[in-house]
N, C-alpha and C positions, 0 to 999 in steps of 0.2 A: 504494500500500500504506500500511495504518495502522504507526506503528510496533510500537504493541503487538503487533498480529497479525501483524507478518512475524520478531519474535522469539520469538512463542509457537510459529510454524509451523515445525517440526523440519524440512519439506521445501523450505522456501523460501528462495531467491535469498543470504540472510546468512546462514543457517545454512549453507546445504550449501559458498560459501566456506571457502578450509583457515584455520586459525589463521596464517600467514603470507603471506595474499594481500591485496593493494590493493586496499578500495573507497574509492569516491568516492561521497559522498552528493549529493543535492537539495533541498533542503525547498520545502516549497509555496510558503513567503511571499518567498523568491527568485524575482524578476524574470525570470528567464530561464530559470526550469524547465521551464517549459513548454514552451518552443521548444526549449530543449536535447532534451528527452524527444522531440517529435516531428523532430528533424533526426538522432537515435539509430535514430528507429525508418526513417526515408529510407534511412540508410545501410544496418540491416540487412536493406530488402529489397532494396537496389544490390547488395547484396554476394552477394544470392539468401542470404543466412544465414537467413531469414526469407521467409514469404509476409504479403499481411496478414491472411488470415484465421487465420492460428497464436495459437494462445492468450495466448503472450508478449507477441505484438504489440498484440490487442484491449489486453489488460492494461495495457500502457504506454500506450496512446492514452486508454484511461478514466483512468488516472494522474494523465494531464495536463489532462486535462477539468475533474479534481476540483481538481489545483492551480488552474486558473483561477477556480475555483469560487471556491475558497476565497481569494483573491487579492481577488474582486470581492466578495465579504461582508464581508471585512475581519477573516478569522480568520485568529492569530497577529497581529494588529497591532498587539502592544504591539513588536513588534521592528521596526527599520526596516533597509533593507539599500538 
């Protein structure tokens, strides 16, 4: 997800979070998003929370796709982590 567009999106994943709930963010130009994001999505279909053809799941898997993307173009690299 872009930022802009998952805060503009009234139905999505931060929004519909209560005002008092924990997230935990990723960003792309972190090292290990990626593998976080796809060891997230192992577990939710271990857990059967998930199949992988559910929306969610595609979603996070193209997530991470893009963070490698962007990992290997070298957007965001004025920040090093």
């Amino acid at each position: 997800m872009i930022k802009k567009d998952e805060i503009d999106d009234f139905g999505s994943c931060l929004n519909k979070s209560s005002d008092n709930e924990m997230l935990f963010v990723l960003r792309a130009h972190d090292i290990v998003a990626p593998i976080i994001v796809r060891f997230w999505i192992e577990l939710r279909i271990l857990m059967k929370k998930n199949t992988s053809n559910d929306p969610q799941i595609v979603e996070a898997l193209k997530c991470a796709e893009e963070m490698e993307r962007q990992q290997i173009e070298g957007v965001n690299s004025n920040e090093s982590e």
